[in-house]
MITIKE-197085 format. One record per residue: residue number from 0; x, z, y of N, C-alpha, C in turn; residue in three letters. Coordinates in steps of 0.05 Angstrom, whole numbers. Example, Ala and Ser with C-alpha at 12.3 -4.5 7.8 and 13.67 -1.06 7.14 Angstrom:
residues 2
(atom 0,(264,156,-114),(246,156,-90),(264,156,-66),'ALA')
(atom 1,(257,142,-45),(273,143,-21),(258,157,1),'SER')
end
This chain:
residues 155
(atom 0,(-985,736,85),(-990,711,71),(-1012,714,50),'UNK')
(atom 1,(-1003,744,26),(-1030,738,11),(-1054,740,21),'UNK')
(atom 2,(-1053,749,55),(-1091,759,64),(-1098,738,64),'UNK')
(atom 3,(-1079,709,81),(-1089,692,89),(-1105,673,66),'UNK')
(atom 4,(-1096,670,39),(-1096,667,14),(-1131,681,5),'UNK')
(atom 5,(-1127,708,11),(-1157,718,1),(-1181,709,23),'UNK')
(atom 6,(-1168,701,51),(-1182,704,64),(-1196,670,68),'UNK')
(atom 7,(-1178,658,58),(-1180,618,49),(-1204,623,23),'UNK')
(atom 8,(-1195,633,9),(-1222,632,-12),(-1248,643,-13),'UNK')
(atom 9,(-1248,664,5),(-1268,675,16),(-1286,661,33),'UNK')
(atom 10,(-1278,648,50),(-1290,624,75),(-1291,602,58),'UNK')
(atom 11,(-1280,597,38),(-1290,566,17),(-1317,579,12),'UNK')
(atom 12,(-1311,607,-10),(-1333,619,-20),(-1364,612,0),'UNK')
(atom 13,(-1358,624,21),(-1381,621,40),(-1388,598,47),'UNK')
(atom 14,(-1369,578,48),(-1381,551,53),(-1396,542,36),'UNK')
(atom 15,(-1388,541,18),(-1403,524,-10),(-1416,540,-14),'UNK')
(atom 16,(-1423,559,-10),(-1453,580,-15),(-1472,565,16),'UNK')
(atom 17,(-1465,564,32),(-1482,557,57),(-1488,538,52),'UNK')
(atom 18,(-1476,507,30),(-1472,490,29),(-1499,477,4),'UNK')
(atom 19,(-1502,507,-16),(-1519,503,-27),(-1544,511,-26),'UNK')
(atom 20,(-1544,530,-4),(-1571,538,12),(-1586,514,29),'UNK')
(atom 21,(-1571,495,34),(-1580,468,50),(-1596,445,25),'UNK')
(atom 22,(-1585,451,5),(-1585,429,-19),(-1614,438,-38),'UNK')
(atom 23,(-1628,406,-42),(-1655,411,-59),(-1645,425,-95),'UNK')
(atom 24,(-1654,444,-98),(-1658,449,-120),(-1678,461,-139),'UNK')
(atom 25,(-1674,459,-165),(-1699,457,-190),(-1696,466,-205),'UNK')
(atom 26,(-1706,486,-222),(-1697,485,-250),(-1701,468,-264),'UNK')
(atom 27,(-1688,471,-301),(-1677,447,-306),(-1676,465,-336),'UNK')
(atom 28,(-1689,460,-362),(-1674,463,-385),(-1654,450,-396),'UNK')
(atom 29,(-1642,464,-408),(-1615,465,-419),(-1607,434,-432),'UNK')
(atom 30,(-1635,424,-450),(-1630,402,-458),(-1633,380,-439),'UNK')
(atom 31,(-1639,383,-415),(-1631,362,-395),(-1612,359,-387),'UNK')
(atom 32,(-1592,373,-377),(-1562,384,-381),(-1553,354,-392),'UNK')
(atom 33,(-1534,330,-371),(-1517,314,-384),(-1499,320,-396),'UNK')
(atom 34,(-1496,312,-423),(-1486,320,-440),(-1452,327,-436),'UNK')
(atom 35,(-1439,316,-413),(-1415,337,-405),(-1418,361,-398),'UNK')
(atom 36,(-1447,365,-385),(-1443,393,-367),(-1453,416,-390),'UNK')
(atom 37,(-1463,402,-411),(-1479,423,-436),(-1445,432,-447),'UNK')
(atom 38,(-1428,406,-451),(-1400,420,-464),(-1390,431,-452),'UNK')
(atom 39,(-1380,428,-429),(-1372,457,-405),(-1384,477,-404),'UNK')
(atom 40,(-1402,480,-398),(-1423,516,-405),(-1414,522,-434),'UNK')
(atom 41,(-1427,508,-448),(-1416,518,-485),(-1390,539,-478),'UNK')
(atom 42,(-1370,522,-473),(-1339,524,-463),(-1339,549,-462),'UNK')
(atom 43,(-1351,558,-446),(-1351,587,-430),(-1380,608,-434),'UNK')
(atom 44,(-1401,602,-450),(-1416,614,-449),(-1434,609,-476),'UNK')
(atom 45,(-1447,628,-478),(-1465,624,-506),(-1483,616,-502),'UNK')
(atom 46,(-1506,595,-516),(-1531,587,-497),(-1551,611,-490),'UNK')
(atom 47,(-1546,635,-517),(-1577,653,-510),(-1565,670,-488),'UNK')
(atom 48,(-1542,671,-479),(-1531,684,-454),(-1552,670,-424),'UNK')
(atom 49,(-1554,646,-427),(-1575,636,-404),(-1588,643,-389),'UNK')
(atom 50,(-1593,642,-368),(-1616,660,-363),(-1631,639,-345),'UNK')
(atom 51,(-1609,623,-324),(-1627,607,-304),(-1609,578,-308),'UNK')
(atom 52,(-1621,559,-305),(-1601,536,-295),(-1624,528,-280),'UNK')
(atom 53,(-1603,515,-252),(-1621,501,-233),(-1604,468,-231),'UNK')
(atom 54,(-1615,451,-229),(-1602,427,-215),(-1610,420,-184),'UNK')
(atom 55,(-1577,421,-167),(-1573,415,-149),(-1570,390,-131),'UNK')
(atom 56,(-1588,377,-112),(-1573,352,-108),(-1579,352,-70),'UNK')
(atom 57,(-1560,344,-63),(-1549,349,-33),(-1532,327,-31),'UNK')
(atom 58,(-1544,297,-10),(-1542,280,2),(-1531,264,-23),'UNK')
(atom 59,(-1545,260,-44),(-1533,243,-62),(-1525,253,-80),'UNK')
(atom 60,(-1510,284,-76),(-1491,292,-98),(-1497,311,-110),'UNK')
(atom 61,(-1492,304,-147),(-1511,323,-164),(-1493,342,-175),'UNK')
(atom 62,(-1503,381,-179),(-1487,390,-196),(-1503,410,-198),'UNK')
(atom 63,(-1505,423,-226),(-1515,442,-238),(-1505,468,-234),'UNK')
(atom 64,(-1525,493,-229),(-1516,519,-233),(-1521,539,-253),'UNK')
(atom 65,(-1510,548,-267),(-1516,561,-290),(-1518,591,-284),'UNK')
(atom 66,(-1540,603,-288),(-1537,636,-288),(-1536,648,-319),'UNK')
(atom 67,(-1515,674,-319),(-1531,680,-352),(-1510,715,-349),'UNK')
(atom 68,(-1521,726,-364),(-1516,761,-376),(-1492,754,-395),'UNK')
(atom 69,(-1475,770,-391),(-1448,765,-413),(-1438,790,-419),'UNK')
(atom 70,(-1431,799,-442),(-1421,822,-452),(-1394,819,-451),'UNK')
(atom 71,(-1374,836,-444),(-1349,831,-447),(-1343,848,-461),'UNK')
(atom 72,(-1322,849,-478),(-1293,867,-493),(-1315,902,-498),'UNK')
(atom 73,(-1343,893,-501),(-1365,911,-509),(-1366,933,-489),'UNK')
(atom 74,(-1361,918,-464),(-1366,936,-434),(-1398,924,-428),'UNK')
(atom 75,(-1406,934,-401),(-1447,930,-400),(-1444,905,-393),'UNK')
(atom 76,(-1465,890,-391),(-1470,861,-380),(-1466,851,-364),'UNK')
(atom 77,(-1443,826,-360),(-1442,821,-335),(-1445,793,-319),'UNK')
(atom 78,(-1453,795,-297),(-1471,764,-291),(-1446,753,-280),'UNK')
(atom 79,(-1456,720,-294),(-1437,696,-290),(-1455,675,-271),'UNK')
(atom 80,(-1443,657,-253),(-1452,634,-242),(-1432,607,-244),'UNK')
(atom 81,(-1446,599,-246),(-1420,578,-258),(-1436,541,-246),'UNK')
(atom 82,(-1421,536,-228),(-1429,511,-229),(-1408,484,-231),'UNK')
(atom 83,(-1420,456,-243),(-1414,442,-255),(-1422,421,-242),'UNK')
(atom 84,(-1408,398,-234),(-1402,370,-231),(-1426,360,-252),'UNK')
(atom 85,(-1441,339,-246),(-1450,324,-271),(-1436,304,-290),'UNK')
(atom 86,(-1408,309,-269),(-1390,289,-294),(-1377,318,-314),'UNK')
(atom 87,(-1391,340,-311),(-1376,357,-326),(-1360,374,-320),'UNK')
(atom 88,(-1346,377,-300),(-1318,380,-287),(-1329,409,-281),'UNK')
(atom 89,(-1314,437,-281),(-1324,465,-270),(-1319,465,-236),'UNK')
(atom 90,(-1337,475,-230),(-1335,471,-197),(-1325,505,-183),'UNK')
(atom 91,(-1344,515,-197),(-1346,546,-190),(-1346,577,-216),'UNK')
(atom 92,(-1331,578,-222),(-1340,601,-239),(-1335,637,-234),'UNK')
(atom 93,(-1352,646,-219),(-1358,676,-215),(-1375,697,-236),'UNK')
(atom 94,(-1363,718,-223),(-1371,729,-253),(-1374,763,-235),'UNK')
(atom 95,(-1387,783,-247),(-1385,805,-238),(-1359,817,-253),'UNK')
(atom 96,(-1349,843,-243),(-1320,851,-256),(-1323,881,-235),'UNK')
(atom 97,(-1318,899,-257),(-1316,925,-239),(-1294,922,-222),'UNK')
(atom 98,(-1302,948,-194),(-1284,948,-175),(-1243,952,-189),'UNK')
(atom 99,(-1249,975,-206),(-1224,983,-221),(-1212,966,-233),'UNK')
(atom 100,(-1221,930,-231),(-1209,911,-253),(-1184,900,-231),'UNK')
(atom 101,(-1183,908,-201),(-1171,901,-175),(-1143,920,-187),'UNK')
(atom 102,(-1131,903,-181),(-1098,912,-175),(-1091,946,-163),'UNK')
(atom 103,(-1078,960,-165),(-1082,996,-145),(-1075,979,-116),'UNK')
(atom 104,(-1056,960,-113),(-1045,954,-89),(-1068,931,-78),'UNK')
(atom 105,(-1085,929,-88),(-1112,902,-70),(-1134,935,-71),'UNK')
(atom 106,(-1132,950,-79),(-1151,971,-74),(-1139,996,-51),'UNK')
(atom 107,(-1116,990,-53),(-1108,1010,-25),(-1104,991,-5),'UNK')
(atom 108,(-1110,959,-9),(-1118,938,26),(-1133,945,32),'UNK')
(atom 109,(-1153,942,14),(-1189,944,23),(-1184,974,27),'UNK')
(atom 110,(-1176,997,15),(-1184,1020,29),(-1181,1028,59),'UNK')
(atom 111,(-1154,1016,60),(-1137,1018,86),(-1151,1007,103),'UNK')
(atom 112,(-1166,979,102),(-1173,967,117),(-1205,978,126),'UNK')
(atom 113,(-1220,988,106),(-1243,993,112),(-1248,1020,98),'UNK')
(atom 114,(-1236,1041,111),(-1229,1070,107),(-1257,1091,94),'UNK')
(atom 115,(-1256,1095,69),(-1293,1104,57),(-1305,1094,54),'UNK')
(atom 116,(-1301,1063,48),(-1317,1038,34),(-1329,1060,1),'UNK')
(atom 117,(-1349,1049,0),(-1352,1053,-30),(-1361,1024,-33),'UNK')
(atom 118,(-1343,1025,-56),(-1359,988,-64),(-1381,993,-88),'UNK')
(atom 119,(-1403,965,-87),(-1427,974,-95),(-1428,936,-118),'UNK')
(atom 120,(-1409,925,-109),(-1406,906,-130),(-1374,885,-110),'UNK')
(atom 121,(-1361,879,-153),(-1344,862,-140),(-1356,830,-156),'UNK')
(atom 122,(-1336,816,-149),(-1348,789,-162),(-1312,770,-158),'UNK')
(atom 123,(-1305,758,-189),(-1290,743,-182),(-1293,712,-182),'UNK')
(atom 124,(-1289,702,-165),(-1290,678,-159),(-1272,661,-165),'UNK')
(atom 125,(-1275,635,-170),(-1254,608,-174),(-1272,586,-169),'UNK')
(atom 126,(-1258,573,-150),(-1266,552,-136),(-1248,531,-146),'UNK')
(atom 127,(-1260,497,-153),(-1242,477,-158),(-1241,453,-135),'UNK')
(atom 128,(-1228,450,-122),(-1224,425,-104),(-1205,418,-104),'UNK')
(atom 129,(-1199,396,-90),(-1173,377,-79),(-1170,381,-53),'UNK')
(atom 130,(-1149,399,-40),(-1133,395,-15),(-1126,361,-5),'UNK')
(atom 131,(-1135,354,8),(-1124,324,13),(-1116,322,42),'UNK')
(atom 132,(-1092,310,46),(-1077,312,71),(-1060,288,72),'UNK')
(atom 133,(-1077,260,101),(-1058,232,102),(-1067,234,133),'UNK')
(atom 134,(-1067,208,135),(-1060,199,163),(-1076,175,169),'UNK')
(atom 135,(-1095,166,179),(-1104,141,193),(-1097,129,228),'UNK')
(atom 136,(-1081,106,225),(-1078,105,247),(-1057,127,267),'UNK')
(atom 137,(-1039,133,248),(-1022,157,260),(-1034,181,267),'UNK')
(atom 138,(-1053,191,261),(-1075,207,262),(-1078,222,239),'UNK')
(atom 139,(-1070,256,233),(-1065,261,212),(-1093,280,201),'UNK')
(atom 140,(-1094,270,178),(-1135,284,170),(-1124,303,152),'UNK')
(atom 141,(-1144,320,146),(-1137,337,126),(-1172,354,113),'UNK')
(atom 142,(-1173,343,94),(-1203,351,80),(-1200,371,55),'UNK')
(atom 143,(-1224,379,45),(-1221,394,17),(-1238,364,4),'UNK')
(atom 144,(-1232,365,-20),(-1253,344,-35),(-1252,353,-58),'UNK')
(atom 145,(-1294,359,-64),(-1302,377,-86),(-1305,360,-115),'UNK')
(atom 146,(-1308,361,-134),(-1310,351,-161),(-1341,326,-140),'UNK')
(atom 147,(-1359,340,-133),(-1382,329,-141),(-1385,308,-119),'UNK')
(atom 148,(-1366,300,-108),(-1362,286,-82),(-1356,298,-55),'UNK')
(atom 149,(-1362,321,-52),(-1373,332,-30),(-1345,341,-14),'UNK')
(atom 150,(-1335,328,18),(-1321,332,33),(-1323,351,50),'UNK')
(atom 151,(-1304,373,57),(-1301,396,72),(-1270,385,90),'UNK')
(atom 152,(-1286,379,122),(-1260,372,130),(-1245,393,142),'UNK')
(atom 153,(-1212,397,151),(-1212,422,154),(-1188,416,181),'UNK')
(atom 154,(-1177,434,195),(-1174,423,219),(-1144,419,221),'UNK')
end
């Protein structure tokens, strides 16, 4: 149950990365930033932490990505991506995080599973959507639906 769990966020992960490889984007200073998406970054980040913001827009639908260097608990720098809804809303927040920050029991899966792996970066991810699951016509649908509009139907 929990693979299926790592293995659901992982295939979101990839979607919405494929998803934004399709989509026009720009950079964008900070003070363009609608003023929800400037208080969400704040939220979570310092401005001189910054490094890149791009604005994203794909078939209509707009959302910002934020890159930036972050110091943690005075460990080395570690890169954040973070993207944002233009109504503000957090869509995505990843972050780098050493391999050793993993559970001993999620580091003896991955060992087990892929026997002499050395890992060379981890990254934790959080994705925000809505699971949505009805019926048209006795016909039962079932989609993801993202902050920024964007539908992922699923089978």
């Amino acid at each position: 149950m929990q693979n299926r769990h790592y293995f659901a966020v992982a295939l979101a992960a990839l979607y919405y990365s494929a998803a934004c490889l399709a989509a026009e984007s720009s950079p964008i200073p900070f003070e363009q930033l609608p003023e929800p998406v400037q208080k969400t970054v704040l939220e979570i980040l310092d401005r001189p932490q910054i490094s890149k913001i791009s604005r994203i827009s794909d078939n209509n639908l707009l959302r910002f990505e934020i890159e930036a260097d972050k110091t943690e608990n005075n460990q080395e720098l570690m890169t954040w991506d973070i993207v944002v809804a233009a109504s503000g809303k957090l869509m995505k927040l990843s972050k780098e995080v050493p391999y050793f920050a993993l559970s001993y029991p999620q580091m003896q899966t991955i060992e087990a599973r892929y026997p002499g792996i050395k890992v060379t970066e981890t990254e934790s991810v959080d994705l925000h959507f809505y699971n949505v699951i009805g019926e048209i016509n006795g016909r039962p649908v079932k989609f993801k639906f993202y902050e920024d509009g964007f539908i992922e139907e699923q089978p």
